[in-house]
PDB file of N, CA, C and O in Angstrom:
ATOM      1  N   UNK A   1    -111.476 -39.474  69.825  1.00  0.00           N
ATOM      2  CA  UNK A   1    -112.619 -39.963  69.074  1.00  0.00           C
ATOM      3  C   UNK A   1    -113.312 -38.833  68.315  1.00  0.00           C
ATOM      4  O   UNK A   1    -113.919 -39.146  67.291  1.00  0.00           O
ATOM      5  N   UNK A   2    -113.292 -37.472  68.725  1.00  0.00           N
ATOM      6  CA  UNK A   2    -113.878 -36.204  68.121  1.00  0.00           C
ATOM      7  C   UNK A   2    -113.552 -36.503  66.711  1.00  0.00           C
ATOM      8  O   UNK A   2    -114.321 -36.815  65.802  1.00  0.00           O
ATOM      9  N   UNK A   3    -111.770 -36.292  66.695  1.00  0.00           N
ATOM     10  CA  UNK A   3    -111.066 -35.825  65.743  1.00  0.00           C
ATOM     11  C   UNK A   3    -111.634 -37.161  64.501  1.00  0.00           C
ATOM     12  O   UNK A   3    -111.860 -36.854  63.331  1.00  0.00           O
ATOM     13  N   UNK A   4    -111.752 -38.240  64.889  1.00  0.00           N
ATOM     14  CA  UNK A   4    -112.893 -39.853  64.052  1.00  0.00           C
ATOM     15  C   UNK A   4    -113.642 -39.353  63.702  1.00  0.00           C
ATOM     16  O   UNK A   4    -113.563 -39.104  62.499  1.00  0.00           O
ATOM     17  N   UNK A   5    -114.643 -38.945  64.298  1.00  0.00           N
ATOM     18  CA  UNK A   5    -115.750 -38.206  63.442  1.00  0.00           C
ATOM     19  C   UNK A   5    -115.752 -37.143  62.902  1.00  0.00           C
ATOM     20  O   UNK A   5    -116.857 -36.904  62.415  1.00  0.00           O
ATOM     21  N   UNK A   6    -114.736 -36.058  62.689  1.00  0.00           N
ATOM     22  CA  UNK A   6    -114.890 -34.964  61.996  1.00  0.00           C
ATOM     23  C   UNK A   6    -114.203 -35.621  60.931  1.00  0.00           C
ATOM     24  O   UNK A   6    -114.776 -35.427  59.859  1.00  0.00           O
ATOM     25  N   UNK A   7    -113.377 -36.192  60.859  1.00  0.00           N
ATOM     26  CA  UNK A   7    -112.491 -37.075  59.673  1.00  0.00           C
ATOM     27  C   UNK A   7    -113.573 -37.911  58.912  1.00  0.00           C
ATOM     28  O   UNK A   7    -113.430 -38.171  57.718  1.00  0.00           O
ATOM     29  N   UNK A   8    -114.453 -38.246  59.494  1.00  0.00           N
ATOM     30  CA  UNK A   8    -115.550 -39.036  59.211  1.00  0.00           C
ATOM     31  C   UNK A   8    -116.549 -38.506  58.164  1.00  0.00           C
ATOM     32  O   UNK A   8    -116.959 -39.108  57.172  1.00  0.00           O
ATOM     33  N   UNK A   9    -116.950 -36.907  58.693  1.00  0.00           N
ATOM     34  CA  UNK A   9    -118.171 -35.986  58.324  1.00  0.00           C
ATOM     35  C   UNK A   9    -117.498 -35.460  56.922  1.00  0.00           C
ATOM     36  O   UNK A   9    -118.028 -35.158  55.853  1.00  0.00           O
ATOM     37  N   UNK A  10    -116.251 -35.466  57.300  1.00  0.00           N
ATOM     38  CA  UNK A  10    -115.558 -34.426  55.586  1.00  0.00           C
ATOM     39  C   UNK A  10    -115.343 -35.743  55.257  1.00  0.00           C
ATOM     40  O   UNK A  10    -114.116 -35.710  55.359  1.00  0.00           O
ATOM     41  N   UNK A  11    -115.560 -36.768  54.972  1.00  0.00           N
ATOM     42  CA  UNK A  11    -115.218 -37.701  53.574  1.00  0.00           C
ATOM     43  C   UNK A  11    -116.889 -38.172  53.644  1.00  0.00           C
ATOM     44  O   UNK A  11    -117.324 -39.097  52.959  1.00  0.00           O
ATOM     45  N   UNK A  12    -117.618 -37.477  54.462  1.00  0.00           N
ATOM     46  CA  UNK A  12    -119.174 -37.360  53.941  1.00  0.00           C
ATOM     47  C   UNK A  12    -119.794 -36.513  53.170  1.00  0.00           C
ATOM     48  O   UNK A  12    -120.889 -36.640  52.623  1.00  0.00           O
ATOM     49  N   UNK A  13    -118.980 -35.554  53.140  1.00  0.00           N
ATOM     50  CA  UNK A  13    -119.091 -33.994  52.488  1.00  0.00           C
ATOM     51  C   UNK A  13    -118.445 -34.004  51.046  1.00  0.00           C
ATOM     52  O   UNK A  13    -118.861 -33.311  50.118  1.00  0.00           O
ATOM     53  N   UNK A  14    -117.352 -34.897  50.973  1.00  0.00           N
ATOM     54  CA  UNK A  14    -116.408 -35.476  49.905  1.00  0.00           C
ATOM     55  C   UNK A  14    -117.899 -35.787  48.977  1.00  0.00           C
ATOM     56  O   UNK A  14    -118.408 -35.039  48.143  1.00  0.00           O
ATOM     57  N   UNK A  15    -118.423 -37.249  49.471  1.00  0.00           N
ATOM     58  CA  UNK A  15    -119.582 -38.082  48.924  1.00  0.00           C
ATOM     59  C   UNK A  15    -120.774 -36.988  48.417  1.00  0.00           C
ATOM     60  O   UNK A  15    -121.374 -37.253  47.375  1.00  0.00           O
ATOM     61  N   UNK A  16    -121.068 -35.898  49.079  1.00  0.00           N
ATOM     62  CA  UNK A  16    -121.773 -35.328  48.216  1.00  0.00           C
ATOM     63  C   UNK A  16    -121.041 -33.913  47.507  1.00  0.00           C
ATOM     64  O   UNK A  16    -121.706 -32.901  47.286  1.00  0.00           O
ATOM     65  N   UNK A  17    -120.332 -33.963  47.356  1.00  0.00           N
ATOM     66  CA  UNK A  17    -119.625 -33.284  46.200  1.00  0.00           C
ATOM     67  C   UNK A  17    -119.763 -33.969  44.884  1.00  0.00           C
ATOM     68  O   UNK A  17    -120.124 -33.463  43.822  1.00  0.00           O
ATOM     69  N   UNK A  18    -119.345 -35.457  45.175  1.00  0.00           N
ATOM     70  CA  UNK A  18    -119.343 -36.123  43.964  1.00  0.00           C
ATOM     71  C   UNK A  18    -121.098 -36.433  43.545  1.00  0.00           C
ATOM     72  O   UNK A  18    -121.339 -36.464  42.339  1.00  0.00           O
ATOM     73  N   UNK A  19    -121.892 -36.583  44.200  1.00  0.00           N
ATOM     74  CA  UNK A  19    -123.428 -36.471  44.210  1.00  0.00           C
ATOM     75  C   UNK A  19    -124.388 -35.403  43.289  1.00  0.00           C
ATOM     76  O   UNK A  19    -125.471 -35.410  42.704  1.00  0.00           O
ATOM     77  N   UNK A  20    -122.877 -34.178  43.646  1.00  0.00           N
ATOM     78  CA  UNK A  20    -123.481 -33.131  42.771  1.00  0.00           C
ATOM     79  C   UNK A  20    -123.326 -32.960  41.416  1.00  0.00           C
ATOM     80  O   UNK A  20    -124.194 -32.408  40.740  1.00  0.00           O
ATOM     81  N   UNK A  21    -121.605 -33.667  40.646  1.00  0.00           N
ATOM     82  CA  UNK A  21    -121.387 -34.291  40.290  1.00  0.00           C
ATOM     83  C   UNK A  21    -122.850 -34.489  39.130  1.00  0.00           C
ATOM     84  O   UNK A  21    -123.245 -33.731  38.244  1.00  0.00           O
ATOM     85  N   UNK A  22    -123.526 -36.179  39.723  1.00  0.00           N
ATOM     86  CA  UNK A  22    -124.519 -36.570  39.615  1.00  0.00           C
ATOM     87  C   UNK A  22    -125.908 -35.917  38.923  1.00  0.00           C
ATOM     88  O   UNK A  22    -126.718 -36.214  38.045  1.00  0.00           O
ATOM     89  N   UNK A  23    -125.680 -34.933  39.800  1.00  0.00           N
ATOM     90  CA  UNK A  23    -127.071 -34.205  39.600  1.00  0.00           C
ATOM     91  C   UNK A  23    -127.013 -32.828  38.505  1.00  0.00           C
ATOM     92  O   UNK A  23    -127.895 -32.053  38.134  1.00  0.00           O
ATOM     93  N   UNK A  24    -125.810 -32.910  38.247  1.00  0.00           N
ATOM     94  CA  UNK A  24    -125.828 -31.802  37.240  1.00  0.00           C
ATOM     95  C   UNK A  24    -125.759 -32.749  35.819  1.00  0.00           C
ATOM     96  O   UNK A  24    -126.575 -32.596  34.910  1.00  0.00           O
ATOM     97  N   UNK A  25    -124.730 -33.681  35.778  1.00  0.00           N
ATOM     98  CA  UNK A  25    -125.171 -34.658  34.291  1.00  0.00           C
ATOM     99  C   UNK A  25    -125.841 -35.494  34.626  1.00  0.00           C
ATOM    100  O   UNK A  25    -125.748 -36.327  33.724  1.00  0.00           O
ATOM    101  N   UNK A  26    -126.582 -35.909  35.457  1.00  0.00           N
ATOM    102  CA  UNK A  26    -127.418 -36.926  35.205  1.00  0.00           C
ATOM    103  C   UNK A  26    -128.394 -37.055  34.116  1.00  0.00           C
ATOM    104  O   UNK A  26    -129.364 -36.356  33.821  1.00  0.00           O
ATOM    105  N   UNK A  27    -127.756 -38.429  33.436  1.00  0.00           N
ATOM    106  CA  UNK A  27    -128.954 -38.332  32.247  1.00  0.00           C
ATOM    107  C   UNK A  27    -130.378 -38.485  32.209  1.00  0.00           C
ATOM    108  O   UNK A  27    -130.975 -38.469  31.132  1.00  0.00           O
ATOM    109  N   UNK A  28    -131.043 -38.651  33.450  1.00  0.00           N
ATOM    110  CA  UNK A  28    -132.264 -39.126  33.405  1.00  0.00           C
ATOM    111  C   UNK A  28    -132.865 -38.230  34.579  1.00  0.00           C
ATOM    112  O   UNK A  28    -131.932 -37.761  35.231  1.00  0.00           O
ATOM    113  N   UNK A  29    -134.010 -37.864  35.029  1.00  0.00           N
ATOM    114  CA  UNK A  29    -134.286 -37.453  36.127  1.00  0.00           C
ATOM    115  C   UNK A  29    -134.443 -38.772  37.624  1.00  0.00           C
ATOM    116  O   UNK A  29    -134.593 -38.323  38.761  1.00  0.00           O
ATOM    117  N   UNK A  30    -134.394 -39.994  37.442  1.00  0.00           N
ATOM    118  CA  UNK A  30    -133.985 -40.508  38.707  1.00  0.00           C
ATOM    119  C   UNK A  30    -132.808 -40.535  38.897  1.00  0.00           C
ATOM    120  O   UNK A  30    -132.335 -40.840  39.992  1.00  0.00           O
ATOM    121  N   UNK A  31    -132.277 -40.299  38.126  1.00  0.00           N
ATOM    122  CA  UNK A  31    -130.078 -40.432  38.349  1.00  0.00           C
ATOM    123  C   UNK A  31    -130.667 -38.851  39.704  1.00  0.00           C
ATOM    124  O   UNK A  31    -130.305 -38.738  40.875  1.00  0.00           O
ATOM    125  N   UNK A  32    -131.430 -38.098  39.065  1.00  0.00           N
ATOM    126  CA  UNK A  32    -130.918 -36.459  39.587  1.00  0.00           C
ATOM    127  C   UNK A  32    -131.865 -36.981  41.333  1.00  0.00           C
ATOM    128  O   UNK A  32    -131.444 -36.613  42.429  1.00  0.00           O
ATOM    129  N   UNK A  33    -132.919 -37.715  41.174  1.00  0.00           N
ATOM    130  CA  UNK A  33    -133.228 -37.681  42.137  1.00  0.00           C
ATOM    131  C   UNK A  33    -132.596 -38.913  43.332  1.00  0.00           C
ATOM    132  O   UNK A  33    -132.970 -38.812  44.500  1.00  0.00           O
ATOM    133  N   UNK A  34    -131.945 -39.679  43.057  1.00  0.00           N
ATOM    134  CA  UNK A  34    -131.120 -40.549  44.161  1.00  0.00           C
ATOM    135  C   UNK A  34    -129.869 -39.427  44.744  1.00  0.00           C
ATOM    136  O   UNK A  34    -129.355 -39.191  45.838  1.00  0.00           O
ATOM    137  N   UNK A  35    -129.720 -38.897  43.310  1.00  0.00           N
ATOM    138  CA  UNK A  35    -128.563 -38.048  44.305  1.00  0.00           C
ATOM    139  C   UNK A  35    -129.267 -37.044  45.630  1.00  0.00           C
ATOM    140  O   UNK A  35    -128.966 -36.858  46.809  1.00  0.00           O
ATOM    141  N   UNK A  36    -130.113 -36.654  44.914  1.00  0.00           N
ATOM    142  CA  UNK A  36    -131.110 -35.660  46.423  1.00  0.00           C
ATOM    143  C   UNK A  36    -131.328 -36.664  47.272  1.00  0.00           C
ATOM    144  O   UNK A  36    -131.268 -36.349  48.460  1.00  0.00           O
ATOM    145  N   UNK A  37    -131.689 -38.376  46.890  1.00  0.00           N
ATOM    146  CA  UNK A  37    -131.764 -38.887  48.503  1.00  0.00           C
ATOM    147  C   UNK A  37    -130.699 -38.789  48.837  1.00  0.00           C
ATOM    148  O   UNK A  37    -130.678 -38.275  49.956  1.00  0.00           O
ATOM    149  N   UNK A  38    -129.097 -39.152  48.230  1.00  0.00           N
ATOM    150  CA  UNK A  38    -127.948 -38.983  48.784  1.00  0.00           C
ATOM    151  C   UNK A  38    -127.432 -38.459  49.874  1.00  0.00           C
ATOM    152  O   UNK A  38    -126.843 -38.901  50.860  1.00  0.00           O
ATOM    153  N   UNK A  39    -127.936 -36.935  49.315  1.00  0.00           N
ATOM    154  CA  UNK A  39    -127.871 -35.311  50.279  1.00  0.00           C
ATOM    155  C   UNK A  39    -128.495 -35.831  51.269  1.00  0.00           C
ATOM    156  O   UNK A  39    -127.737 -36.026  52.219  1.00  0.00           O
ATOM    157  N   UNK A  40    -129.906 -36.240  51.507  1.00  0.00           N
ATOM    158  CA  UNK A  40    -130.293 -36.441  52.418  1.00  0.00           C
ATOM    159  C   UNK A  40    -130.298 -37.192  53.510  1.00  0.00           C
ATOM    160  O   UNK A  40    -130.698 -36.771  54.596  1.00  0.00           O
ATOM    161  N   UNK A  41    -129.720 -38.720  53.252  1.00  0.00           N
ATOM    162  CA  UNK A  41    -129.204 -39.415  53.938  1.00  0.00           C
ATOM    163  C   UNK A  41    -127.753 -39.120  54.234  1.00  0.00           C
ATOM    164  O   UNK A  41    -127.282 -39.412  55.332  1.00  0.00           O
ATOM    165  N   UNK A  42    -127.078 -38.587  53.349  1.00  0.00           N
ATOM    166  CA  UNK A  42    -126.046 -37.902  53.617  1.00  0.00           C
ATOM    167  C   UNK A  42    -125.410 -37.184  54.813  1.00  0.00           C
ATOM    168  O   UNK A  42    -124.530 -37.226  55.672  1.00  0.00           O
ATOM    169  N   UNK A  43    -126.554 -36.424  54.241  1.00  0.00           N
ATOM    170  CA  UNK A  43    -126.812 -34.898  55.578  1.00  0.00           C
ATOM    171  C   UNK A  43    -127.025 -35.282  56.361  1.00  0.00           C
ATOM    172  O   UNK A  43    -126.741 -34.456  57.228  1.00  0.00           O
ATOM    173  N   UNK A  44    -127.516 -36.377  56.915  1.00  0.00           N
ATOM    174  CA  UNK A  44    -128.246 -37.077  58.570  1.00  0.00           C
ATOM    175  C   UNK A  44    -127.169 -37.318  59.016  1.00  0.00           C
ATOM    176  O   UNK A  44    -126.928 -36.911  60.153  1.00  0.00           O
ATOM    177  N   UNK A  45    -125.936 -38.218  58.125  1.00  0.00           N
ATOM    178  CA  UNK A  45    -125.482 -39.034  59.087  1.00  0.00           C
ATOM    179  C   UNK A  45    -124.059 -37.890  59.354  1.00  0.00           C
ATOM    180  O   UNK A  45    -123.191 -38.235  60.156  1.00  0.00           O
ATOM    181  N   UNK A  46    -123.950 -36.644  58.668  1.00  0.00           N
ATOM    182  CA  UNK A  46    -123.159 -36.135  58.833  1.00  0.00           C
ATOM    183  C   UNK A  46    -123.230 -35.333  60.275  1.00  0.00           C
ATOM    184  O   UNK A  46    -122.386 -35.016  61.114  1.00  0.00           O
ATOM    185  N   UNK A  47    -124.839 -35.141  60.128  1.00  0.00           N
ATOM    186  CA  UNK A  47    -125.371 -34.040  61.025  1.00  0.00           C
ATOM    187  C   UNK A  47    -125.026 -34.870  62.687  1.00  0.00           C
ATOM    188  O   UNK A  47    -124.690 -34.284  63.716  1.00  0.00           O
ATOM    189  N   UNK A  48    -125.236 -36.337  62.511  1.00  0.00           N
ATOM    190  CA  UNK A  48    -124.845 -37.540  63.512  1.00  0.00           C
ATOM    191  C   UNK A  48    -123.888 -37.779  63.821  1.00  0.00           C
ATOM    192  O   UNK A  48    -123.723 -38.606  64.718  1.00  0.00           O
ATOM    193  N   UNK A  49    -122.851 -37.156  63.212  1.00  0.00           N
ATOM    194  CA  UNK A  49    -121.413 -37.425  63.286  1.00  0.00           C
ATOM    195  C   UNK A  49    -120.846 -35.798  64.109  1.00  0.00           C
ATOM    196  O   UNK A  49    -119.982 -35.710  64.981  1.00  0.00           O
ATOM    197  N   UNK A  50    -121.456 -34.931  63.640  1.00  0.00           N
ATOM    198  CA  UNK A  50    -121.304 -33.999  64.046  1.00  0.00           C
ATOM    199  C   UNK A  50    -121.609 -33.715  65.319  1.00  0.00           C
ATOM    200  O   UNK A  50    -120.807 -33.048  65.972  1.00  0.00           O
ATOM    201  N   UNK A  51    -122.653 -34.104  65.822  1.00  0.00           N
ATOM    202  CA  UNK A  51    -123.726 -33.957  67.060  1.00  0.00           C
ATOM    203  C   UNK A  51    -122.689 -34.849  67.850  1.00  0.00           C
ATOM    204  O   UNK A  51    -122.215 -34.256  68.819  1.00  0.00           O
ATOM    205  N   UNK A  52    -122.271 -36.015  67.679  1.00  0.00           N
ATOM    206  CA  UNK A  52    -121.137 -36.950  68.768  1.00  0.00           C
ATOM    207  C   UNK A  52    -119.619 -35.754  69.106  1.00  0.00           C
ATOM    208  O   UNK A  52    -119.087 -35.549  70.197  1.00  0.00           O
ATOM    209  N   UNK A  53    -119.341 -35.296  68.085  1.00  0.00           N
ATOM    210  CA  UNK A  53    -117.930 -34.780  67.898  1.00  0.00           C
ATOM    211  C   UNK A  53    -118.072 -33.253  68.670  1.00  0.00           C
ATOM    212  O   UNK A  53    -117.117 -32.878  69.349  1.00  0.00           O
ATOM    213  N   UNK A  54    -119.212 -32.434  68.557  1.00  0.00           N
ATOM    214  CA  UNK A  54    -119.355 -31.779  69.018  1.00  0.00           C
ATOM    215  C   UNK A  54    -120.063 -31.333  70.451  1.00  0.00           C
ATOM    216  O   UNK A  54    -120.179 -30.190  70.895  1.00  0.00           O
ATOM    217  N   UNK A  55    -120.544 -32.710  71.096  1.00  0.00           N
ATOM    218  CA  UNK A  55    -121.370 -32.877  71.931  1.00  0.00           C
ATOM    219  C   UNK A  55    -122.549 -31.428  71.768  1.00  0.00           C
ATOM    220  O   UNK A  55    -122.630 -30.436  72.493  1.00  0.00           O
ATOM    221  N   UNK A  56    -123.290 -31.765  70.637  1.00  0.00           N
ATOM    222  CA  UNK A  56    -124.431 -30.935  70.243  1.00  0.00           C
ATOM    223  C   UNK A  56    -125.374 -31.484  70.400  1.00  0.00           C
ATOM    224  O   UNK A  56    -125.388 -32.326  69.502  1.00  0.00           O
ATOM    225  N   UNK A  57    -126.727 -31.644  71.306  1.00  0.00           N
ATOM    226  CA  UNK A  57    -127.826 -32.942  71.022  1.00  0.00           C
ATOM    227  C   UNK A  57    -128.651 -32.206  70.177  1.00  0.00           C
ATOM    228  O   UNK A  57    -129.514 -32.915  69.660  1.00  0.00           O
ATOM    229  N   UNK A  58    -128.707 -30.651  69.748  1.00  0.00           N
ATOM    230  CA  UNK A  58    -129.640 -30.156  68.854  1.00  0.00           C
ATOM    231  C   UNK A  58    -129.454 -30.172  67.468  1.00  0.00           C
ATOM    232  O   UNK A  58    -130.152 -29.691  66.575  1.00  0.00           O
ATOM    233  N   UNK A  59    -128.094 -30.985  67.414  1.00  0.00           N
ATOM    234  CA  UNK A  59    -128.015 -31.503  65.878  1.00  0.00           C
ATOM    235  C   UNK A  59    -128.651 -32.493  65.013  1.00  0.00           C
ATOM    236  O   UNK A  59    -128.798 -32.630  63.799  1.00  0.00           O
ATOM    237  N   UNK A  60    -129.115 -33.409  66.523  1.00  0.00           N
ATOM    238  CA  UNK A  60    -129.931 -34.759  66.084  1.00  0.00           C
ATOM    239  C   UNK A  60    -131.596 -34.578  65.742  1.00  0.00           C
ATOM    240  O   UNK A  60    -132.306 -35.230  64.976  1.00  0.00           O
ATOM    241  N   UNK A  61    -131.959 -33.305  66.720  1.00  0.00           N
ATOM    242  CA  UNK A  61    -133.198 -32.817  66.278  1.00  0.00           C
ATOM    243  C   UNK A  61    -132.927 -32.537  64.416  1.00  0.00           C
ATOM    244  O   UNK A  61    -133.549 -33.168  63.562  1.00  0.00           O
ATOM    245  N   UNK A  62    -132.143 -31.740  64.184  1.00  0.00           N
ATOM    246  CA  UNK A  62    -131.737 -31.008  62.593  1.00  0.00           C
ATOM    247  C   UNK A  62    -131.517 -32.334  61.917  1.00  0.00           C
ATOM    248  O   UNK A  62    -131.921 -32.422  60.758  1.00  0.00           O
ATOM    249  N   UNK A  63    -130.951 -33.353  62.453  1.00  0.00           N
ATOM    250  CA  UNK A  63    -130.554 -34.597  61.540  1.00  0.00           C
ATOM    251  C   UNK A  63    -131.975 -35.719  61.011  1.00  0.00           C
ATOM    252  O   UNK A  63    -132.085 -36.443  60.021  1.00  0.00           O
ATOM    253  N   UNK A  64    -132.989 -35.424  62.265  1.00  0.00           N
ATOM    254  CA  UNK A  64    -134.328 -36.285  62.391  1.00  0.00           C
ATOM    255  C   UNK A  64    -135.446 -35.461  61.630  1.00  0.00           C
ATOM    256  O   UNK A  64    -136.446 -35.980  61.134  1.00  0.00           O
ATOM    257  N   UNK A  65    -135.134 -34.043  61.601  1.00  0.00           N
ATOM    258  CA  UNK A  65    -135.885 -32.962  60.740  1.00  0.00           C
ATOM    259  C   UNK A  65    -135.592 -33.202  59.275  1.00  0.00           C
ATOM    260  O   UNK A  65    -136.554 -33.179  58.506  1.00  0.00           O
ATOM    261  N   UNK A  66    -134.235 -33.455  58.737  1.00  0.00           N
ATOM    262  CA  UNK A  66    -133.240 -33.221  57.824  1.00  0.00           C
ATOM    263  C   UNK A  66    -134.203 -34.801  57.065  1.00  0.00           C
ATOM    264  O   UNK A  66    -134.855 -34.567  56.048  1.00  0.00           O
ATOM    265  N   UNK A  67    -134.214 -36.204  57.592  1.00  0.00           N
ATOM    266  CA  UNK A  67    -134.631 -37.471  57.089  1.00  0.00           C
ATOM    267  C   UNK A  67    -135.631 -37.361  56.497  1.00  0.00           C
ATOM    268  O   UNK A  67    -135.791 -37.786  55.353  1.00  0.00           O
ATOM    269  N   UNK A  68    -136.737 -36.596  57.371  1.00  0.00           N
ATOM    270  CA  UNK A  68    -138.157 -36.632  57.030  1.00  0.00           C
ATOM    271  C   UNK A  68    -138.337 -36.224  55.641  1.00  0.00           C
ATOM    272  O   UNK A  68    -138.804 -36.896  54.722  1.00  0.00           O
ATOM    273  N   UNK A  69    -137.739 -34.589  55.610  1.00  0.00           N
ATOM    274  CA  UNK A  69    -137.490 -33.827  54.326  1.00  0.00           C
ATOM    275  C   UNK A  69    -137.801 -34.331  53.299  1.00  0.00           C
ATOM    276  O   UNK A  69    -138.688 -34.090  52.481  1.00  0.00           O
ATOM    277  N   UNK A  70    -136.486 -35.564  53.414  1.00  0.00           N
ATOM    278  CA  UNK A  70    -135.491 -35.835  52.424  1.00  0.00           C
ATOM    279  C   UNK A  70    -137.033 -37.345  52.165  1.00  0.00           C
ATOM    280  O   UNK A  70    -137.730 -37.026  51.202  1.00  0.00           O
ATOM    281  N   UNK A  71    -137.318 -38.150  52.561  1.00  0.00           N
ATOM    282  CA  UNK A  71    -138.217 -38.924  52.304  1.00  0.00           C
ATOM    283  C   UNK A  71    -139.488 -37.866  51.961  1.00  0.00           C
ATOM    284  O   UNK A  71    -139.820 -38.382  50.894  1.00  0.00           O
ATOM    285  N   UNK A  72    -140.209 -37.000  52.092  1.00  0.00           N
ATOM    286  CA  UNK A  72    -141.336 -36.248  51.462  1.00  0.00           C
ATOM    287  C   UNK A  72    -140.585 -35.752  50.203  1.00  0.00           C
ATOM    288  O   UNK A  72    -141.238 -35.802  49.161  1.00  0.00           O
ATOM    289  N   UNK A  73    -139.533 -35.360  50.142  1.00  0.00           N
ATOM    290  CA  UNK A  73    -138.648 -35.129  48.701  1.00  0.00           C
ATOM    291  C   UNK A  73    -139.077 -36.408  47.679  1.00  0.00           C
ATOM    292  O   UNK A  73    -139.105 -36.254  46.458  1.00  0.00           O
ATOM    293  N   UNK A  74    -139.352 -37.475  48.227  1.00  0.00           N
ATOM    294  CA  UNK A  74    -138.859 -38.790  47.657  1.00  0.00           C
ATOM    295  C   UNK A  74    -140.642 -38.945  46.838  1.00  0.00           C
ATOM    296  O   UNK A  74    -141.146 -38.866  45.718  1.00  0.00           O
ATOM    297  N   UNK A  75    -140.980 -39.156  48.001  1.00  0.00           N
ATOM    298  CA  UNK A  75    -142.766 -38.936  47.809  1.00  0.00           C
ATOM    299  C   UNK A  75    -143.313 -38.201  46.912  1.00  0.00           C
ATOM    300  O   UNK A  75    -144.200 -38.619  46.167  1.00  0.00           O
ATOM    301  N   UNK A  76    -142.848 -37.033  46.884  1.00  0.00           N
ATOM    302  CA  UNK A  76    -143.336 -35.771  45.929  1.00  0.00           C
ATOM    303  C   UNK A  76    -142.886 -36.188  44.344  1.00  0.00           C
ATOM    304  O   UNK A  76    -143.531 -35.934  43.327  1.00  0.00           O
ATOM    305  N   UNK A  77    -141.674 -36.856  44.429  1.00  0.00           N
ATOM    306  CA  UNK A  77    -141.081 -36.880  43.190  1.00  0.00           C
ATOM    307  C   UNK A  77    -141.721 -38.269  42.573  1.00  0.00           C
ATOM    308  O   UNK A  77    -141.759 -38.511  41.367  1.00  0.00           O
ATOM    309  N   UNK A  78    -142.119 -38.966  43.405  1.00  0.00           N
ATOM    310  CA  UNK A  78    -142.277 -40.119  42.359  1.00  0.00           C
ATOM    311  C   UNK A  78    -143.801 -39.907  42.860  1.00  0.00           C
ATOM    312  O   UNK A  78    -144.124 -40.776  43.670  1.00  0.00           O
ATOM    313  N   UNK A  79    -144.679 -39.092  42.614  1.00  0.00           N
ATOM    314  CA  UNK A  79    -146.226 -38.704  42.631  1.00  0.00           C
ATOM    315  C   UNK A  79    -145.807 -37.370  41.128  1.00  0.00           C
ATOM    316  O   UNK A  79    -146.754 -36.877  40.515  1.00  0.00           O
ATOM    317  N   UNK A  80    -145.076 -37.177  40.946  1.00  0.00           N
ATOM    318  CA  UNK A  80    -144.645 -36.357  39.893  1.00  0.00           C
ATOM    319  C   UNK A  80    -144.503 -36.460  38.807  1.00  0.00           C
ATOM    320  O   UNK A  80    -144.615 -35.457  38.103  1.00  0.00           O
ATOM    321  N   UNK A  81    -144.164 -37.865  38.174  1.00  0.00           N
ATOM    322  CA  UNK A  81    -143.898 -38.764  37.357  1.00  0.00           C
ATOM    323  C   UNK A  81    -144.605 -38.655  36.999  1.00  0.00           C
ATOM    324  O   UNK A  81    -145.459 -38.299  37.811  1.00  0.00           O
ATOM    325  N   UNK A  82    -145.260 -38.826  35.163  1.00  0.00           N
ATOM    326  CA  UNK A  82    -145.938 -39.715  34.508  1.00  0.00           C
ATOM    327  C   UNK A  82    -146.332 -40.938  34.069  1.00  0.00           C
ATOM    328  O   UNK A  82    -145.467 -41.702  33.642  1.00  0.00           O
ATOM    329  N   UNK A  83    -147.315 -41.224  34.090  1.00  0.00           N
ATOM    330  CA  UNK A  83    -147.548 -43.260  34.026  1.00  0.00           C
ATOM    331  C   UNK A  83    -147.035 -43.602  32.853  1.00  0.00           C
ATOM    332  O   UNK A  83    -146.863 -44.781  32.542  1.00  0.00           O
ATOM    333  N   UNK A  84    -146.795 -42.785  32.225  1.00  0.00           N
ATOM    334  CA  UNK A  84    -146.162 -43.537  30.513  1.00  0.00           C
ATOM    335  C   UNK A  84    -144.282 -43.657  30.973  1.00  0.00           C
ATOM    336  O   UNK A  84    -143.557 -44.522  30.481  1.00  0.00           O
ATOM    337  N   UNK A  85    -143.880 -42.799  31.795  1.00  0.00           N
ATOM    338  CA  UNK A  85    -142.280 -42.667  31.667  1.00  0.00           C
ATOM    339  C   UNK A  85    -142.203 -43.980  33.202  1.00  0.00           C
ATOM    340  O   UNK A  85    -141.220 -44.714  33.306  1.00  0.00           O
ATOM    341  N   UNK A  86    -143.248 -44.038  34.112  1.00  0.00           N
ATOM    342  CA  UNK A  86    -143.241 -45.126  34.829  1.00  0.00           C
ATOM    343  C   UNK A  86    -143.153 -46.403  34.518  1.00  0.00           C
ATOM    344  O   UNK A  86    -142.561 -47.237  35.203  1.00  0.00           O
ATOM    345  N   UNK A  87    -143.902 -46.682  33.171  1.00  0.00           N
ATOM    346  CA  UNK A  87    -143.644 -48.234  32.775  1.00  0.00           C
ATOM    347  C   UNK A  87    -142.442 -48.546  31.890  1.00  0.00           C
ATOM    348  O   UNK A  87    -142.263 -49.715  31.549  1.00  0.00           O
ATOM    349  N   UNK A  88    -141.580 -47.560  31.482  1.00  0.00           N
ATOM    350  CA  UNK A  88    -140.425 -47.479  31.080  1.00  0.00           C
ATOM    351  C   UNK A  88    -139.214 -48.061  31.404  1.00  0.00           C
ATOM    352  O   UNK A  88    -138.196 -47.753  30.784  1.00  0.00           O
TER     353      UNK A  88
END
């Protein structure tokens, strides 16, 4: 079952390769910012996959640290915005 989830975590790692992808042409700045939630939900469930495969439980702390981030990322960015490009 290890060897499931490390098979698991690299075609999660795959997903944000192509994310980055994303974030370098993205034509708009929310294209650039879903891909950062990407990473971030990304990163959790990799960090979750990792923590089973490796019997690590201090990965899930890094994975529950890693969510929060990634949602105040989310927060910040759309308090960032302008009200004219919002009704757009």
């Amino acid at each position: 079952m290890n060897t499931f989830f490390t098979i698991v975590a690299g075609f999660l790692l795959v997903n944000i390769a192509a994310g980055l992808v994303r974030v370098y042409r993205g034509p708009s700045p929310a294209d650039r910012m879903l891909s950062a939630q990407l990473f971030g939900t990304t990163g959790v469930a990799i960090l979750l996959l990792l923590s089973q495969s490796l019997s690590t439980p201090a990965l899930v702390d890094a994975a529950l640290v890693l969510g929060l981030l990634a949602a105040v990322a989310v927060v910040a960015f759309v308090t960032r915005i302008p009200q004219n490009e919002r009704d757009e």
